[in-house]
N, C-alpha and C positions, 0 to 999 in steps of 0.2 A: 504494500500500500504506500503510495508515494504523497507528504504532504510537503507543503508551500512552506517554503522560511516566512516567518511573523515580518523578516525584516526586508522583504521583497515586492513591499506594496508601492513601486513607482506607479505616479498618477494612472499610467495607461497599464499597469501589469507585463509591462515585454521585458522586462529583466526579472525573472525568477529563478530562486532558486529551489529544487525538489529533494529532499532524502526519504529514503526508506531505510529501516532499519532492519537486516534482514542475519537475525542470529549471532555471530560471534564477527558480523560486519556492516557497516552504514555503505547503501549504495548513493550516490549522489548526482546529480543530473542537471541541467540548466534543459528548464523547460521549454524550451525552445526547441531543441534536438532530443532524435529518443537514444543516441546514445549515453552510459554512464558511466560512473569509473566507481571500485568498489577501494572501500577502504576499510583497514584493520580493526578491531574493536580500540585497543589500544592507541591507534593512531588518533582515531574520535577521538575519544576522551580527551588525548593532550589539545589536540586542534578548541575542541569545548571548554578547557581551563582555560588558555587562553585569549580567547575571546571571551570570558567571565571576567578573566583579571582587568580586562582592559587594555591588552598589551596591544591591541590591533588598534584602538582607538586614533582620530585623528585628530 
């Protein structure tokens, strides 16, 4: 099941971004294309600490 990032709502919706989380992996997609690239559990996780911490902020 693929949902939308919360932070993906430009006015028109053409930049999105999709994950699914699919067992000991997040697949991830730009909805746009139905290609995706799957990535590790543990790679999630670090990628989602830091964008919590703030580290990506501008």
């Amino acid at each position: 099941m693929w949902r939308k990032s919360s932070r993906s709502n430009a006015g028109d919706n053409t930049e999105c971004v999709e994950i699914a989380l699919d067992g000991p992996a997040a697949r991830i997609r730009d909805s746009k294309g139905q290609a995706d690239t799957t990535v590790a559990a543990p790679a999630w996780a670090a990628f989602l600490a830091t964008v919590k911490g703030g580290e990506l902020d501008r």
